[in-house]
MMTF fields as JSON, N, C-alpha, C and O atoms, coordinates in Angstrom:
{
  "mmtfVersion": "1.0.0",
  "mmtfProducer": "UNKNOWN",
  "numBonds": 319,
  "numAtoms": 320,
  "numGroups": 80,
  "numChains": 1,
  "numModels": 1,
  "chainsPerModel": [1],
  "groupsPerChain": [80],
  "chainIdList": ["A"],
  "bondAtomList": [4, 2, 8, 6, 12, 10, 16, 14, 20, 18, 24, 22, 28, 26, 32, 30, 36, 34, 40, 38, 44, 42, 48, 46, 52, 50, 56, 54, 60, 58, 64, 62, 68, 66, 72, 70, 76, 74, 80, 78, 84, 82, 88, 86, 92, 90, 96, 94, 100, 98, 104, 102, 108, 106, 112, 110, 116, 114, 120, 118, 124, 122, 128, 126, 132, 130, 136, 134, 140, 138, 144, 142, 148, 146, 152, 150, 156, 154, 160, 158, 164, 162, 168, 166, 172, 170, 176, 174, 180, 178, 184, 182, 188, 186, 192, 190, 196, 194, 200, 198, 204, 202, 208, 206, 212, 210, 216, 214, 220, 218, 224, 222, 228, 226, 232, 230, 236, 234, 240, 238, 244, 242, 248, 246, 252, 250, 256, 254, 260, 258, 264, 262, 268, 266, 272, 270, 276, 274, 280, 278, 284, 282, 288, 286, 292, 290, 296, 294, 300, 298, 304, 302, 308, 306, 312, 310, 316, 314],
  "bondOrderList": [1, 1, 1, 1, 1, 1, 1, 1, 1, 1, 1, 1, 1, 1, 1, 1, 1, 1, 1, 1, 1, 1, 1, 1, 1, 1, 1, 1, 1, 1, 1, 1, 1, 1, 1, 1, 1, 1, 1, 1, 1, 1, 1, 1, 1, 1, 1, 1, 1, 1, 1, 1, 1, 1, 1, 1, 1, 1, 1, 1, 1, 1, 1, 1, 1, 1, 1, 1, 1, 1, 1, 1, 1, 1, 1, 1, 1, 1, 1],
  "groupList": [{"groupName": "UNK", "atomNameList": ["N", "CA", "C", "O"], "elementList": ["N", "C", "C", "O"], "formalChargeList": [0, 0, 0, 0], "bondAtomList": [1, 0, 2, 1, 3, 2], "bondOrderList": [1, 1, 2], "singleLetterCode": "X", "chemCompType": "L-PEPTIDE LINKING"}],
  "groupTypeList": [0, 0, 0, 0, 0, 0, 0, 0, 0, 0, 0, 0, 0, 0, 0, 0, 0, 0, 0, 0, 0, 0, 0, 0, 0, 0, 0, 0, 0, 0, 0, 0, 0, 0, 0, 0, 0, 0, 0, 0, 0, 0, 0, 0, 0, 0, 0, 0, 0, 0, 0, 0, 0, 0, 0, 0, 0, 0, 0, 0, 0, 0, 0, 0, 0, 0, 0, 0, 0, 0, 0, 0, 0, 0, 0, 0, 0, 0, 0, 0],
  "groupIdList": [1, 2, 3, 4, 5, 6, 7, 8, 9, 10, 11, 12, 13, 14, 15, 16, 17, 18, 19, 20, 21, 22, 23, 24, 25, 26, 27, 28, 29, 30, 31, 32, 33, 34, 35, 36, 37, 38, 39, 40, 41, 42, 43, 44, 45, 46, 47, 48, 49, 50, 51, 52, 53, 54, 55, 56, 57, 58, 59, 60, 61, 62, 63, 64, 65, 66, 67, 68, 69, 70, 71, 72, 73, 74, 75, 76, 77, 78, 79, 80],
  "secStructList": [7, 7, 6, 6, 6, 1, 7, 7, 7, 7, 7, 1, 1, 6, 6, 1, 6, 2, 2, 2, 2, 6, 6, 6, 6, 6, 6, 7, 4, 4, 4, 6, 6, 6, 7, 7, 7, 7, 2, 2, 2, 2, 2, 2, 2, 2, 2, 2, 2, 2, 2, 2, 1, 7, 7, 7, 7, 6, 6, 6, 6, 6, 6, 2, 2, 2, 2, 2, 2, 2, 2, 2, 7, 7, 7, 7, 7, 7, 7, 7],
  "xCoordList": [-49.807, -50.778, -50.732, -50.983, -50.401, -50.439, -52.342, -53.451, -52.055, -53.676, -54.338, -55.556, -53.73, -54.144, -54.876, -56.038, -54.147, -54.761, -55.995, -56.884, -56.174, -56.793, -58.55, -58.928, -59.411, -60.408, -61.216, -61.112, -62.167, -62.989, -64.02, -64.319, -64.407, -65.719, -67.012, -67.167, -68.039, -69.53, -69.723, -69.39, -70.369, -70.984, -72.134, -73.135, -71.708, -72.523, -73.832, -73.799, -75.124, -76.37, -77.338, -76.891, -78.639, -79.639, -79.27, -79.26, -78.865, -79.013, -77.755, -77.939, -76.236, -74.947, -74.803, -74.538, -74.907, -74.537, -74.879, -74.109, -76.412, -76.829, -76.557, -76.788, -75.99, -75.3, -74.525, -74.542, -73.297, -72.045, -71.925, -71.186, -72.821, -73.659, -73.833, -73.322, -74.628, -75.425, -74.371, -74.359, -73.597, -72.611, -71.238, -70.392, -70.85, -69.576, -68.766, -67.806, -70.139, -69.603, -68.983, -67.756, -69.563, -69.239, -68.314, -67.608, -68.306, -68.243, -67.391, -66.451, -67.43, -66.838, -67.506, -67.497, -67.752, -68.222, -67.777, -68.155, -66.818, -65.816, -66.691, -66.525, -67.785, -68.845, -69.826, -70.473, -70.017, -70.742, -70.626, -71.444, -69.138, -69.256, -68.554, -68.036, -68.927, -68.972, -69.76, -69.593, -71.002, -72.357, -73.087, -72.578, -74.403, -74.81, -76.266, -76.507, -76.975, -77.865, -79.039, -78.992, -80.366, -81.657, -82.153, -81.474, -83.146, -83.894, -84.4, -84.356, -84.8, -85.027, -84.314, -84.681, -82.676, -81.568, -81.523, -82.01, -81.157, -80.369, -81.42, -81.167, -82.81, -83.775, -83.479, -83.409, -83.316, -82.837, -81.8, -81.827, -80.605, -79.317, -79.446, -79.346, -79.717, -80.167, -80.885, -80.599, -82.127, -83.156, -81.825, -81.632, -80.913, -80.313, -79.718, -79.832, -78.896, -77.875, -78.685, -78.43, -79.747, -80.453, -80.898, -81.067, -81.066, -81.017, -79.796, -79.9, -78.68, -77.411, -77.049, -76.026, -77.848, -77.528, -77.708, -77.947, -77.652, -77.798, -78.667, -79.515, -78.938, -79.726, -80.84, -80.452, -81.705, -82.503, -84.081, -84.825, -84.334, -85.709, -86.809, -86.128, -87.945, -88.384, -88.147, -87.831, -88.144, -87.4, -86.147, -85.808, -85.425, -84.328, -84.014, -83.092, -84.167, -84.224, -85.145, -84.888, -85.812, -86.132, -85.528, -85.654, -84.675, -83.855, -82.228, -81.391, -82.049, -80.764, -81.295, -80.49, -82.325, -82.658, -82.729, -82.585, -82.955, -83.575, -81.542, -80.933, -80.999, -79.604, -78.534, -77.514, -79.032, -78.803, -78.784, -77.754, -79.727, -80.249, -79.765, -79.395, -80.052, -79.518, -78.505, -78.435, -77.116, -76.297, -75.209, -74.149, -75.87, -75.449, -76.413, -76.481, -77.208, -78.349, -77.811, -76.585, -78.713, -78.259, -77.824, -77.901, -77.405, -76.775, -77.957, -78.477, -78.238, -79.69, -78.706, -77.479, -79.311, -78.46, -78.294, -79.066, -77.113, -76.75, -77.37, -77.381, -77.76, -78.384, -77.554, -76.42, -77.705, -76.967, -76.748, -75.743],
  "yCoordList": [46.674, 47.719, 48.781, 48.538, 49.952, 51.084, 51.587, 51.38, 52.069, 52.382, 53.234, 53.182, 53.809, 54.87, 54.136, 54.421, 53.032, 52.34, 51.285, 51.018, 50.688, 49.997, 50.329, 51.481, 49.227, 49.852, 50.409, 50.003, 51.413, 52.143, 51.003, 50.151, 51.035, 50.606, 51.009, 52.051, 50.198, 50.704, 50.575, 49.575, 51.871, 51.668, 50.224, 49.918, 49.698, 47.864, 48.705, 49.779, 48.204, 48.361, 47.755, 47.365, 47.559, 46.708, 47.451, 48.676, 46.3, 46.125, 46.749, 47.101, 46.912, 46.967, 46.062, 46.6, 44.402, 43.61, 43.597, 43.354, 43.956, 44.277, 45.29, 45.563, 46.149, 46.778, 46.886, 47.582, 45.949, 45.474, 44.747, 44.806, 44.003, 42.765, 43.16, 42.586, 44.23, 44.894, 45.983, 46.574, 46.354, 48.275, 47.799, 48.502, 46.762, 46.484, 46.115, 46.541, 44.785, 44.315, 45.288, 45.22, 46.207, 47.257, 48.59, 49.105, 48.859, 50.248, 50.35, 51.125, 49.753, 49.469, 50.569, 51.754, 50.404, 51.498, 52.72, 53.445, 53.168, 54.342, 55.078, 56.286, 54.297, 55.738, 56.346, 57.331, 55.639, 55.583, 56.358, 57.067, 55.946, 56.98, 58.216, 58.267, 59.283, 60.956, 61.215, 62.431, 61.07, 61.298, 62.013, 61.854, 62.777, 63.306, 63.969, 65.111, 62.627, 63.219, 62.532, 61.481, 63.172, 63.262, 61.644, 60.901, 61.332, 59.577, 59.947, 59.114, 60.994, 61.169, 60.893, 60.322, 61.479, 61.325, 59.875, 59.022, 59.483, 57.782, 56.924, 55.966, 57.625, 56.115, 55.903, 54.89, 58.123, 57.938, 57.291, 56.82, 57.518, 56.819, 55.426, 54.928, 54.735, 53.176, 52.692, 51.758, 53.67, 52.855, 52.895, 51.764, 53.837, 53.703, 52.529, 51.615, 52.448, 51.019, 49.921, 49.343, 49.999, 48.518, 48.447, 47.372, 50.002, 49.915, 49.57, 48.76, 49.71, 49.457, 48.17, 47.827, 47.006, 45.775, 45.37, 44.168, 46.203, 46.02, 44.989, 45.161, 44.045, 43.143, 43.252, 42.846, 43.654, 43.824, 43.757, 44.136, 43.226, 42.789, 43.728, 44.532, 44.082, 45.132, 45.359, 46.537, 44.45, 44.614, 45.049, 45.826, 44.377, 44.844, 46.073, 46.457, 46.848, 47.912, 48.718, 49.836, 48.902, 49.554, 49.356, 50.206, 48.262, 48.257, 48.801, 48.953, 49.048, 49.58, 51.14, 51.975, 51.517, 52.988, 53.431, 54.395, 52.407, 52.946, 53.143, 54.179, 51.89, 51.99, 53.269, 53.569, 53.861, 54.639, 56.092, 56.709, 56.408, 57.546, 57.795, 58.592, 56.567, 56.364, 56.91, 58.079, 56.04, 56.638, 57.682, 58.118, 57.929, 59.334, 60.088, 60.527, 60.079, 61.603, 62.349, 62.455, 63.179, 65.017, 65.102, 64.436, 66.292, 66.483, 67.498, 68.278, 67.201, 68.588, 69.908, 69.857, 70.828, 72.472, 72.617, 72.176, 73.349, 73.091, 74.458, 75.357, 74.676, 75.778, 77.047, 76.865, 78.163, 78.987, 79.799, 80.507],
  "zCoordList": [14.794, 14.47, 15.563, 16.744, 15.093, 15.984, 16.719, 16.226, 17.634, 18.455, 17.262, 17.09, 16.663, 15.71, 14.788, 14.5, 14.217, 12.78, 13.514, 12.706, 14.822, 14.983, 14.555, 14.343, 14.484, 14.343, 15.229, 16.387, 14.94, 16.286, 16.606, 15.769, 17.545, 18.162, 18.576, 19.211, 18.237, 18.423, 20.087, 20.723, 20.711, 21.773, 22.139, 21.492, 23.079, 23.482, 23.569, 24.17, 22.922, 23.395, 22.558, 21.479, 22.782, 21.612, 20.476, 20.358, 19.374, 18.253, 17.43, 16.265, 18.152, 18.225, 17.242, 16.167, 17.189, 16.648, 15.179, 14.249, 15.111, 13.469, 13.061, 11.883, 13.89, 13.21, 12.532, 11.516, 13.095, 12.794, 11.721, 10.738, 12.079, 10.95, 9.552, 8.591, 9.514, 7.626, 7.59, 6.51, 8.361, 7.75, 7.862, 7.31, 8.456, 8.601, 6.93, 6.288, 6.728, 5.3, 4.625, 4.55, 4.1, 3.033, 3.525, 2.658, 4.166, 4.595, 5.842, 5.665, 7.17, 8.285, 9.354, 9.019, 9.903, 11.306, 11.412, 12.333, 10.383, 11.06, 10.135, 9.965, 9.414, 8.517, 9.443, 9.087, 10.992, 11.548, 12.873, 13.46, 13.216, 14.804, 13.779, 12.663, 15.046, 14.692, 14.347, 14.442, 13.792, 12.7, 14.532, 15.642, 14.16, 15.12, 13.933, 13.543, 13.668, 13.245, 13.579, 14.217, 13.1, 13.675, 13.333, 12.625, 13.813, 13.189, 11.758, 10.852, 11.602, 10.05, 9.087, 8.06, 9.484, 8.304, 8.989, 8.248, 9.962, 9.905, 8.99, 8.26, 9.277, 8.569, 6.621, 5.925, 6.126, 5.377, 4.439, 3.302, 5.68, 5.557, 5.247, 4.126, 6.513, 6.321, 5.205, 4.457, 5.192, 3.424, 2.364, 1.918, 1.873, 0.958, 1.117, 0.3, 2.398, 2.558, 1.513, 0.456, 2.42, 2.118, 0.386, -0.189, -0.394, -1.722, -1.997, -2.918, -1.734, -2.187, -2.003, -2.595, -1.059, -0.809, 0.506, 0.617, 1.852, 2.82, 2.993, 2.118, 3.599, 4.186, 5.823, 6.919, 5.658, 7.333, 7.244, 6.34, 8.327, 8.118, 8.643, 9.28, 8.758, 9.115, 10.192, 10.359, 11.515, 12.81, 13.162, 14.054, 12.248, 12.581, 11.985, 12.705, 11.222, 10.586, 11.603, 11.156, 12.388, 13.975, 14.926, 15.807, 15.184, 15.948, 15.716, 16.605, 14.212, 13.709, 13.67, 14.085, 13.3, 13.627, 15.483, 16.235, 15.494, 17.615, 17.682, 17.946, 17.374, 18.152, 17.761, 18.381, 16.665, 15.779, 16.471, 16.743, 16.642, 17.425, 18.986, 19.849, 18.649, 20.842, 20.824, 21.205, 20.251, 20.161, 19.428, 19.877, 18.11, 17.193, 16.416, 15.267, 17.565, 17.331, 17.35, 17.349, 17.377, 17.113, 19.058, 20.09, 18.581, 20.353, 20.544, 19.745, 22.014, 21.9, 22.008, 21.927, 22.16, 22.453, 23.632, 24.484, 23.894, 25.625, 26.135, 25.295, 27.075, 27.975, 27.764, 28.207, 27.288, 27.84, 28.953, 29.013]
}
């Protein structure tokens, strides 16, 4: 397998693993890094998953939004 085809990886931090866990099954992570949006769209994002089949419990579904944001929020605006 070339570096190219390998798969990407989630940044290590709380709640990495459920992540991996409920988005991997279906979809694989690579729907996931590059995204750079607000907790509004991810919570959106996520409720659909979980209409579509996703599995998460109300906790963990705050902890897949917190890890969410942490790491592919919106970027703030840089200073000019």
């Amino acid at each position: 397998v070339t570096p190219f085809l390998q798969a990407q990886k989630l940044p290590d931090g709380k709640g990495k693993e459920t992540v991996e866990a409920a988005c991997d099954g279906c979809h694989g992570v690579d729907q996931i890094i590059g995204r750079a949006w607000s907790e509004e769209k991810w919570r959106t994002v996520v409720k659909k998953m979980i209409d579509k089949g996703a599995v998460l419990t109300d906790d963990e579904l705050k902890t897949v939004i917190d890890y969410l944001v942490a790491n592919f929020g919106e970027t703030p605006a840089k200073p000019k």
